[in-house]
C-alpha positions in Angstrom: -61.1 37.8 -202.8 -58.4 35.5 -204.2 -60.8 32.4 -204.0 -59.0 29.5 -206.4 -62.4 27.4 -208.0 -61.5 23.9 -209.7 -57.6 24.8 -208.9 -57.8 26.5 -212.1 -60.0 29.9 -211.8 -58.5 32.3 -209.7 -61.8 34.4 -208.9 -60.7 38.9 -208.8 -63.9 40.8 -208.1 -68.0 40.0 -208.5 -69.1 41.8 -211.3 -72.9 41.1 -211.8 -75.6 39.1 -210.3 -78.5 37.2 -211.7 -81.6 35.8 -210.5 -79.7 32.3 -209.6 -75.9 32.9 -210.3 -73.6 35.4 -209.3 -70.9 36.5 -211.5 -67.0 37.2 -211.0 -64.1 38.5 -213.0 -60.8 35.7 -212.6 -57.7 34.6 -214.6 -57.5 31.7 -215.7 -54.4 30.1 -214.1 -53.2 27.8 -216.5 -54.1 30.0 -219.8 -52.7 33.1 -218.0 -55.8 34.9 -219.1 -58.9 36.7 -218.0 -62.6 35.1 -217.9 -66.2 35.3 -216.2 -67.1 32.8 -213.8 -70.5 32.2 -213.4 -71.3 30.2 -210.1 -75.0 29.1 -208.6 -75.6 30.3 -205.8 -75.0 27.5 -203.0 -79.0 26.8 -201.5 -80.1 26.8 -205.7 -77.9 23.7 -206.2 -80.9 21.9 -204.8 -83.5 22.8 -207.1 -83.7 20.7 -209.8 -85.1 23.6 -211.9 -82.7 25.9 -211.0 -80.0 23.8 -212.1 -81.5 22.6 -214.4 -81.8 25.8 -216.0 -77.9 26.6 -215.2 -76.8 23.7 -217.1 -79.1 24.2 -220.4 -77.4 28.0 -220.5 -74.2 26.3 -220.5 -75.4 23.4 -223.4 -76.6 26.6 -225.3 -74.1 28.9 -225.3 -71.7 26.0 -225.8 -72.9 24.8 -228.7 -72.7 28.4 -230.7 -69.4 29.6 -231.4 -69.7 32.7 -233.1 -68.2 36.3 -232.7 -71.4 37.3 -231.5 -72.2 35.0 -228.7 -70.4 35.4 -225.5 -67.8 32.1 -225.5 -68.2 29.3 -223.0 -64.9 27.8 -222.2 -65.4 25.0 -219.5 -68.1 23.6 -217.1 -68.2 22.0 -213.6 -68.8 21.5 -210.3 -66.2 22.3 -207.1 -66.8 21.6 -203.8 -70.5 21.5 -204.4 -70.5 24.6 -206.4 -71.5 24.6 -210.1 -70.4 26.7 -212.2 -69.6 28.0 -216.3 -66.4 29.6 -217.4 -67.1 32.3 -219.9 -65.2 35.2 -222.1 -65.0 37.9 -220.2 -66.3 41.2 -221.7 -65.0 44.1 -221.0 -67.8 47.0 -222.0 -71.0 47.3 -220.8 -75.1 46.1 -221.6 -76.6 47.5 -224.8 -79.6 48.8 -222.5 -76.7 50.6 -220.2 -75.6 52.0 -223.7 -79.7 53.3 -224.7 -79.8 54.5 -221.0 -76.7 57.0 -221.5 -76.9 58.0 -225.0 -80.5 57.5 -226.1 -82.3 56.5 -229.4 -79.0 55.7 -232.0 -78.7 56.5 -235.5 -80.2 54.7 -238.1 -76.7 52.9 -239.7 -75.7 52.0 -235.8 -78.7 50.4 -235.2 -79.0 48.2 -238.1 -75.0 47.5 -237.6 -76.2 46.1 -234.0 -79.3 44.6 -235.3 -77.1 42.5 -237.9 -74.8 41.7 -235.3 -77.5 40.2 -233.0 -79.6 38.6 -235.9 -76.7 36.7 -237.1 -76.0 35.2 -233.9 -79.5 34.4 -233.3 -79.6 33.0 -236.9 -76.7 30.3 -235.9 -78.7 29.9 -232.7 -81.9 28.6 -234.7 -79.8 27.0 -237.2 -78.7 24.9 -234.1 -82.0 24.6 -233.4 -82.2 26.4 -230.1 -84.5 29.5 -229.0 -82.9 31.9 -226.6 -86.4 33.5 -225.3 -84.9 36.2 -223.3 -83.3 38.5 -226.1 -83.3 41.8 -224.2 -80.7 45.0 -224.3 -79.7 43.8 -221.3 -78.1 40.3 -222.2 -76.2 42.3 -224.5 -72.7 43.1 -224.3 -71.1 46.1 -226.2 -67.3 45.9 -226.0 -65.2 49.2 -226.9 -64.9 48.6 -230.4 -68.6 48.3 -230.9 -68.8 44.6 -231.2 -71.8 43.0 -229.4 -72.3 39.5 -228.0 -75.4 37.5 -226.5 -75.3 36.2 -223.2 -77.6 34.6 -221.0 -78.9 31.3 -222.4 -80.3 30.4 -219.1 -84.3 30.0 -220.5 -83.1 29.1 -223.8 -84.6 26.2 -225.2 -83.8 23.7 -228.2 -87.0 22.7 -230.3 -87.9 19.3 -228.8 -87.1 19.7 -225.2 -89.6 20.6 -222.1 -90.6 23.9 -221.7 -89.6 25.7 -218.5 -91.7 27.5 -216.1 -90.6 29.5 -212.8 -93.5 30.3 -209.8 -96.1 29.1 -212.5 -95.3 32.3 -214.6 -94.2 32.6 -218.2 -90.6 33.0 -219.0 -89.0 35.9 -220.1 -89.0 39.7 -219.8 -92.6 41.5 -220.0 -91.0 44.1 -222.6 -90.0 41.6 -225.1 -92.5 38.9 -224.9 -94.5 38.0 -227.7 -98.0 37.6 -227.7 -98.4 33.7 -228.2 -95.9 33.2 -225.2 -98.5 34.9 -223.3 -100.8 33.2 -224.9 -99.4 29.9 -223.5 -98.3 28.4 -226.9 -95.0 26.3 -227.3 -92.3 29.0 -228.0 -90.8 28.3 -231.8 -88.2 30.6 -233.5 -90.6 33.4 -233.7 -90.7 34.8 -230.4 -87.4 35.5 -230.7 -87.5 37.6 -234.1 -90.7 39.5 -231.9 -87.8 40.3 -229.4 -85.3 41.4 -232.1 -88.4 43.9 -233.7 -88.7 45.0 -230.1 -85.1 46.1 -229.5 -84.7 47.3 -233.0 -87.4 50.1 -231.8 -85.9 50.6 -228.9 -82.8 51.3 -230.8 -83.7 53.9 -232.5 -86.3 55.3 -229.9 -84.3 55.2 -226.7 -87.9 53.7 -225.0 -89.9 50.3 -225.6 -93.1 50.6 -227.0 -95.0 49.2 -224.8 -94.7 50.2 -220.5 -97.1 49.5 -217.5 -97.3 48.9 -213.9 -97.1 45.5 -213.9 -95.6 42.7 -216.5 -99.1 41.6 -216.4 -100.7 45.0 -217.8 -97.2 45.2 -220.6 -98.1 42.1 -221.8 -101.7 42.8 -222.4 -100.8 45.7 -224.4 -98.6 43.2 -226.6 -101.7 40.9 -227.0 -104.2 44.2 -227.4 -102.2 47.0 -228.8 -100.5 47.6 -232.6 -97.5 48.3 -232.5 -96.5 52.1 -232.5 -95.0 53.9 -235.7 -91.3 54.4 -235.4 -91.7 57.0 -237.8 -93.9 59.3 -235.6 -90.8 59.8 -233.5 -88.3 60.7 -236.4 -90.1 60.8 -239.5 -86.1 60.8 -240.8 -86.1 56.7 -240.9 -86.4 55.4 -243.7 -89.9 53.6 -244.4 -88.5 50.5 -245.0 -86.8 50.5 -241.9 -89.7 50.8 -240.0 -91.3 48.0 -241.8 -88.9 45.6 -240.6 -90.0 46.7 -237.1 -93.4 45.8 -237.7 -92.6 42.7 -239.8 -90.9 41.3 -236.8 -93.3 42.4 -234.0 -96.6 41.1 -236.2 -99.1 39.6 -233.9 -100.2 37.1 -236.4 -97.8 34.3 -237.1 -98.3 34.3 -240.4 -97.5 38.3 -240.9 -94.3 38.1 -238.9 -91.1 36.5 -240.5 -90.8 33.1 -241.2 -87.0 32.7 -240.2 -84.5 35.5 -239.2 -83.0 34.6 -242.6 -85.5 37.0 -244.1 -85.2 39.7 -241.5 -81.3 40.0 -242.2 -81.8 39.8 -245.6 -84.3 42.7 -245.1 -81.8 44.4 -242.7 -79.2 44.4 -245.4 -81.3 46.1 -247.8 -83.2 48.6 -245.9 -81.1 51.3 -246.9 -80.8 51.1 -250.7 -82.1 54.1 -252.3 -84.7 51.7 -254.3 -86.2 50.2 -251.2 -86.3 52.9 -248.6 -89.7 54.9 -250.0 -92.0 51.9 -249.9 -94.8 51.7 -249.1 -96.0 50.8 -245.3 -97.1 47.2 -244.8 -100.1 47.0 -243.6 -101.1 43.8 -240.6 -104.6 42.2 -239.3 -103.5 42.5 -235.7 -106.4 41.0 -233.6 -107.1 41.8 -230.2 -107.7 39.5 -227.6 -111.4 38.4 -226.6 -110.7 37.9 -222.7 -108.7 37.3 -220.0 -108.9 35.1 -217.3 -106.8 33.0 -214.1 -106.9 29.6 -214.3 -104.7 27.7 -211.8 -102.3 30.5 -211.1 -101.9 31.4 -215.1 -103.2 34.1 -216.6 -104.6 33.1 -219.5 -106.1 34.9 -223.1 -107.8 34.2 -225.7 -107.4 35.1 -229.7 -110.4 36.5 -230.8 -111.8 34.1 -233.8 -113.7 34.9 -236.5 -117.1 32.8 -236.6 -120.1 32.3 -239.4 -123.4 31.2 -238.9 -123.8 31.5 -235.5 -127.1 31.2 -233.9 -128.2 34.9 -231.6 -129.2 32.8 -229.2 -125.8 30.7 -229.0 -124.0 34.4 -229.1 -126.6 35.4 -225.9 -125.4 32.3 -223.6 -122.0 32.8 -224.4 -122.2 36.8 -223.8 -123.9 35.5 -220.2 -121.8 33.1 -219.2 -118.9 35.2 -219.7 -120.5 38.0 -217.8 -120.8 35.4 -215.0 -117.0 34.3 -215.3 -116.2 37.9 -214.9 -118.1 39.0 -212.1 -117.1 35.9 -210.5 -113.6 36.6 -211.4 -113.6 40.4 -210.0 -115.6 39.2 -206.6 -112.2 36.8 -205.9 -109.9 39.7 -206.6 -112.4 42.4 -204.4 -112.7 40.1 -201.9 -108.6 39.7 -201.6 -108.9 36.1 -201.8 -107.3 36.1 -205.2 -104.9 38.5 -206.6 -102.0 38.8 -209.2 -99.5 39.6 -206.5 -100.4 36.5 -204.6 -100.6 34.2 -207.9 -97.6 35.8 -210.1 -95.3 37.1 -206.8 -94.6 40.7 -206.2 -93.1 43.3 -208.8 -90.1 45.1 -208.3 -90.8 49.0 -208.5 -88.5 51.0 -210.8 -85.6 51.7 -208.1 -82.8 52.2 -210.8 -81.4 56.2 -210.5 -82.4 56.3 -207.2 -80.3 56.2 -203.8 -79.4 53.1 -202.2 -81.6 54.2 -199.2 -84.4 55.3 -201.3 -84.1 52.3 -203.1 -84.6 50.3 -200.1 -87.4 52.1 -198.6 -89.3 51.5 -201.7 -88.8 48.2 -201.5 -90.1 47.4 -198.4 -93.0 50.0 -199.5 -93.8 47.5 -202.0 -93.9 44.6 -199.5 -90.5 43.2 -199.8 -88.8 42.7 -196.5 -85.4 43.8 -195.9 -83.8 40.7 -195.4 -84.4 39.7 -198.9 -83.0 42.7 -200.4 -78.8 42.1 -200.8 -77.2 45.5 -201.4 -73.3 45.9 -203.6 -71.4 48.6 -204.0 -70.1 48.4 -208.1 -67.9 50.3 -210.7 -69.7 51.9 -213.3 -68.6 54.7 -215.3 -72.4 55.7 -216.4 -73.8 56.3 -212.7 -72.9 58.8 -210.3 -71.7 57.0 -207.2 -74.5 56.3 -204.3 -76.8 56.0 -207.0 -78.5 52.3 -208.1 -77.7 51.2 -211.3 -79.2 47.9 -211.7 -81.6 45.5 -210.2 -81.8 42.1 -210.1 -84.4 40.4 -211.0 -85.4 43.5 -213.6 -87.8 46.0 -212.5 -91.2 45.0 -213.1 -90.4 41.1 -212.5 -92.7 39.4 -209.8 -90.6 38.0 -206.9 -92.0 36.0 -204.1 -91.2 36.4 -200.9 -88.6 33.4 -200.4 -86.5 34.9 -203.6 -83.4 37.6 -203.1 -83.2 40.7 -204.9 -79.8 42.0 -205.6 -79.5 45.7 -205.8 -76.2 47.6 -207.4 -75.2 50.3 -206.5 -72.5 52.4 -208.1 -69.8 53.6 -205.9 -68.6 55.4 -209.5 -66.6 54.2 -212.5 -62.9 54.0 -212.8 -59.8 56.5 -212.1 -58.0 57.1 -215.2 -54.4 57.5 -214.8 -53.1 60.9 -215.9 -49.7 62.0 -217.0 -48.0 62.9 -213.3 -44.3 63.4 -214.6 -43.2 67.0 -213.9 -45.6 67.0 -210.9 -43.7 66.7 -207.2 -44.6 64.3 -204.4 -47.2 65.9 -202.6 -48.8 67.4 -205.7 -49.2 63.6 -206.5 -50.5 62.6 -203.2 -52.5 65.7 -202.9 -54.2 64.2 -206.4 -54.9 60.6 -205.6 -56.1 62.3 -202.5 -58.7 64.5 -204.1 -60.2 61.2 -206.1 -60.1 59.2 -203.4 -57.4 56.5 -204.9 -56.2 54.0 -202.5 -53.2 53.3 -204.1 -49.2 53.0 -202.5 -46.4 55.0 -204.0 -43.0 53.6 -204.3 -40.1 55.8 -205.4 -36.0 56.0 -206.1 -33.9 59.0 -206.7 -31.8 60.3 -210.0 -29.4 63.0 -209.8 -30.4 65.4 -212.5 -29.1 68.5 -212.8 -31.8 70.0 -215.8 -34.6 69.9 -213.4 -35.9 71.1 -210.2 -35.2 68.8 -207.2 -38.5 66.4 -206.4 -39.5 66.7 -209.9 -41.2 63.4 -210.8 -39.4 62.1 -214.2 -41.3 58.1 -214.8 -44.1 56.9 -213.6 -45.1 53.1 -213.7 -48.7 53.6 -214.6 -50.0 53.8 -217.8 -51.6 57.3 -219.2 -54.9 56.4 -219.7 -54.9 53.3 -217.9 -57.9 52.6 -215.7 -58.0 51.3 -211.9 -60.3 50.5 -209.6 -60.3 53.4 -206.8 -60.6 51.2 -204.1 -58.3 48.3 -205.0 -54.7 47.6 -203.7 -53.3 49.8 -206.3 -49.5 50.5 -206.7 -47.4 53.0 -208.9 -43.6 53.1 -208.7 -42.3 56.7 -209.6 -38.7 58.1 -210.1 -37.7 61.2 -208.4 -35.2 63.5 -209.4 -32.9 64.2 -206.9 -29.6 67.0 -206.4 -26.3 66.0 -207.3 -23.5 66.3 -204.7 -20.0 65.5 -205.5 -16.1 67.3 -204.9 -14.7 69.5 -207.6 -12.0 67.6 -208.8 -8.4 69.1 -208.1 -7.2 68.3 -211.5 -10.1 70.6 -212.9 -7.5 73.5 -213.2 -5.1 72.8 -216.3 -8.0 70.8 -218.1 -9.6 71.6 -221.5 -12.7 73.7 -221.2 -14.7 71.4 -223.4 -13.5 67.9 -221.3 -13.6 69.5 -218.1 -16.8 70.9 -218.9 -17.8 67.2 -219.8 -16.2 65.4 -216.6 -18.8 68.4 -214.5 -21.4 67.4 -216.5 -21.3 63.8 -216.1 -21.9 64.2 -212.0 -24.7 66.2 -212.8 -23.5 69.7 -212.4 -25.0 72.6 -213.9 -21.7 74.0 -215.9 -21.4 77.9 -217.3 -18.2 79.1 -219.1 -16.5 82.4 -218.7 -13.6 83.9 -220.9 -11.3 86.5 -218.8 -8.6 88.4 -220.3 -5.4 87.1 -220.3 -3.7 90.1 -218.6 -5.6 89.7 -215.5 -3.9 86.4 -215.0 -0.8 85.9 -212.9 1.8 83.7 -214.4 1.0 80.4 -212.8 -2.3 80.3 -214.6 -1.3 81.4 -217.9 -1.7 77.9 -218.7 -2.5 78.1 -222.7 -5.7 79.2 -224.7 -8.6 77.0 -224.3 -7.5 75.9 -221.3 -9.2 75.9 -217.7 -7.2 78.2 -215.1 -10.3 79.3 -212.7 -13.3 77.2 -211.0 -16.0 78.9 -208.8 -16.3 76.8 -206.8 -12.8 76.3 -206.1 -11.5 72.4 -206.5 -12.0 70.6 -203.7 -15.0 71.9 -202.3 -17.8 69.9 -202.1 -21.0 70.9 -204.6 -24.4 70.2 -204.8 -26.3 71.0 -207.6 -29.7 72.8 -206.8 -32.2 72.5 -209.7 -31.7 75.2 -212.6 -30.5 77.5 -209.9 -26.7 76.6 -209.5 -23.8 76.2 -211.4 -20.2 75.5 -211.5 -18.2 78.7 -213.4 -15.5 77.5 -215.5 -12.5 80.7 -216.3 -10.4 80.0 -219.5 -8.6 82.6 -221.5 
């Protein structure tokens, strides 16, 4: 790729997409170090929205420096391009994490939880509301640390509220009621959020699914919220409570701040507090729903005295009217969710690229809309999709791209090749399908096999991208060839023995008995008088198999 952005950020490899940005791994040219890039995509730059939206996540995140929030390190525009320079991450999304290893234990979940509270916490403290808290704009690096990301619908308290294709913001699964509801979002729809992925936590699911975000978010409005402890009846009571605390209908049952869920969070667990009793919540179900100028719209059901039968009857029949009305416009075809909210994406993750695309266009999209990459992940076979963007579930119109990823497998990790010969090691990049050049020199060594491989350049353990420009230098041992020095004869065993040595020769002693000996080499005890090979010759040393014989008396 090698594309320099701002003649600073030296962009490596894309490593994610998003509904407006895509997103690439680069080095930082003047810091020497790795970050994300996060650029919008070139025919968005023109949307006042869109940008607008790209430059609030960038406000956001900027603003919150904490070990917990992914860091934004520098903001701009090149050659018409906007984009955000960010930490780079290495690890993968907490919903990646649920999808491979299920519900977690109790005491990882609440260390996550506390993690992403107290981020969230600094968040509101700065008076800003992140509105899409999800598993997946979570990042868990390797040592189990986990940072935010994604700012781009946050919102500080006294700004405008943004709206996309006339829909509500934010992901069906996590959306609390009153943002369905149409209410201005405050603090509280994120500690709904937090209740939600708590659950999902220590579940492996969210609560509530459907079709549609439509139908999901009817359920959140209509449903209570299920009993964590029906799944493991092993979690504490008071750990459940915090779940339902959180994800109360009402505004005045749910938290007031996420002050008090952490607080809660960091006490769940005491022996004192973890047999209480359930909390009990008046969640009220809505009285209707209804489209009103492309919005779908509900209503809290109220509690009224003193009303008249006859008011209740006109009421009763007017709303009878609205809703045959209502279900003539959607029998007839003239109205319809997909037309008003856009398209859904069907669940396509786990399946095949070209299933994936055939579903697609099954569900209306058209194939021209529908970009397909090839990725690294270590948690998906290769061929198969791993992620989808916009999420399954979200509405798309027809004018919008959806970018599919699809693994083409995870990393190769570099094994421990000394001891191996040349072709083994071809024969194993081979088999894993490494692209990667091998450079090699030559050391005489007598103690080992010729074409034994004795260094390698690559790192045990270290991981490479298959189908990168990868290089590994090895050092080969090689036979030692050299002439038996004349002077051998006459020599002390142990310095001769030393001088063979030292050109790589395999030496062997031998003592003979001095009466064999003719006079000239009745040279003195301890003393060399024979060499097979004779001096002079020349002698290459063959692996383990060879040696120079030295005769002394």
């Amino acid at each position: 790729m090698d594309k320099l952005i701002a003649n600073r950020y030296l962009l490596i490899a894309n490593i994610g997409q998003g509904g407006m940005a895509d997103v690439y791994k680069a080095v930082d040219t003047i810091l020497n170090r790795e970050v994300a890039v996060k650029i919008l995509r070139g025919e968005l730059s023109n949307d006042p929205m869109t940008l607008l939206r790209f430059q609030r996540e960038a406000s956001a995140a900027s603003k919150l420096s904490h070990p917990n929030v992914v860091d934004v390190y520098d903001v701009g525009e090149s050659e018409g391009r906007h984009y955000i320079v960010m930490e780079y991450v290495r690890g993968r999304t907490l919903k990646q994490m649920i999808a491979q290893r299920g519900a977690l234990n109790i005491d990882e979940a609440i260390d996550i939880m506390m993690q992403l509270a107290s981020a969230i916490s600094l968040a509101h403290e700065k008076h800003i509301i992140h509105r899409d808290i999800k598993p997946q704009n979570v990042l868990v690096k390797d040592d189990g640390t986990v940072k935010i990301t994604d700012f781009g619908i946050a919102i500080a308290h006294d700004s405008i509220q943004l709206t996309q294709n006339n829909t509500v913001m934010g992901s069906a699964h996590y959306l609390a009621p009153e943002t369905t509801r149409g209410e201005t979002p405050t603090s509280a729809v994120d500690i709904y959020a937090l209740g939600i992925v708590f659950y999902e936590l220590l579940s492996g699911n969210v609560p509530f699914k459907g079709n549609t975000p439509t139908e999901i978010a009817i359920k959140h409005l209509r449903e209570p919220m299920p009993y964590i402890r029906d799944l493991n009846p092993q979690i504490p009571q008071s750990v459940e409570n915090i779940i339902l605390k959180a994800t109360a209908k009402r505004l005045d049952q749910r938290y007031g701040s996420i002050d008090e869920m952490i607080e809660d969070l960091a006490n769940c667990q005491l022996p004192q507090n973890k047999n209480v009793p359930r909390i009990v919540l008046d969640n009220e179900a809505i009285l209707s729903v209804k489209i009103e100028d492309g919005h779908l719209q509900v209503e809290q059901k109220k509690k009224k005295k003193n009303h008249r039968y006859w008011l209740a009857g006109g009421i009763a029949g007017t709303a009878v009217v609205i809703f045959i009305s209502i279900f003539a416009l959607f029998a007839s075809g003239i109205l319809s969710f997909d037309r008003i909210l856009g398209t859904p994406i069907p669940e396509i993750v786990g399946l095949s690229s070209e299933e994936a695309m055939n579903t697609l266009i099954d569900a209306g999209f058209s194939e021209d809309q529908i970009v397909i990459e090839e990725v690294l992940d270590e948690d998906v076979a290769a061929g198969i999709v791993s992620r989808v963007e916009p999420a399954e579930e979200s509405r798309v119109n027809s004018g919008e791209t959806i970018h599919v990823s699809v693994s083409r497998g995870g990393y190769y990790t570099v094994e421990n090749y000394v001891g191996l010969t040349l072709p083994q090691l071809r024969q194993i990049f081979s088999d894993h399908h490494v692209n990667i050049r091998i450079h090699q020199s030559e050391t005489p060594r007598s103690d080992v096999t010729k074409g034994t491989i004795l260094s390698q350049s690559l790192a045990v353990g270290e991981k490479i991208d298959p189908l990168a420009d990868n290089e590994i230098t090895i050092t080969i041992a090689s036979s030692p060839s050299f002439t038996i020095p004349a002077d051998i004869i006459g020599m002390e065993l142990q310095e001769a023995k030393n001088l063979l040595s030292s050109y790589g020769a395999a030496v062997v002693t031998s003592r003979i008995s001095e009466e064999i000996l003719n006079d000239e080499e009745k040279l003195g005890e301890g003393i060399v008088v024979r060499c097979d090979p004779s001096p002079g010759k020349t002698y290459t040393q063959e692996g383990t198999d060879s040696y120079i014989v030295l005769y002394y008396y």
